[in-house]
C-alpha positions, 0 to 999 in steps of 0.5 A: 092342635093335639090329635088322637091318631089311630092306626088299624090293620096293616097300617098299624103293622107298618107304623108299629103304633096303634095309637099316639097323641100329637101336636100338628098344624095339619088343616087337612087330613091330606096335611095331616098324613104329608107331616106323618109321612114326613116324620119317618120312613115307616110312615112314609111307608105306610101312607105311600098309597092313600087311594089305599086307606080310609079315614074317619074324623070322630069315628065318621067316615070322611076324605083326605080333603076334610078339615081337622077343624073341631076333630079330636080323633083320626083313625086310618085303616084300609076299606071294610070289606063285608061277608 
């Protein structure tokens, strides 16, 4: 399946993209980020700390255990702070 992945903040620092199309066979968004992390060291770099970051799935805040299923866009950034 091809993904629109997103990458905001510092994860976007880290990986040097804000943004790339790809094929996976991810089931899982936790699936997902193993194959990304797998591809390179700026990405095993920036998905080191999960607990760290957020996900949404077609801009809906969801978890690292969430099918990809149906999902055309996976955006990860770190917590929202408000103010």
């Amino acid at each position: 399946m091809a993904l629109e992945i997103l990458y905001f903040a510092w994860v976007r620092e880290r990986i040097g993209l804000p943004k790339e199309r790809l094929e996976t066979n991810a089931k899982t968004v936790a699936e997902l980020v193993e194959e990304l992390k797998a591809r390179e060291e700026r990405y095993a770099v920036a998905f080191a700390d999960i607990s760290a970051l957020r996900v949404a799935l077609d801009q809906d805040l969801s978890d690292f255990s969430a099918s990809l299923e149906g999902v055309r866009e996976v955006a990860f950034f770190p917590p929202m702070t408000g103010g």
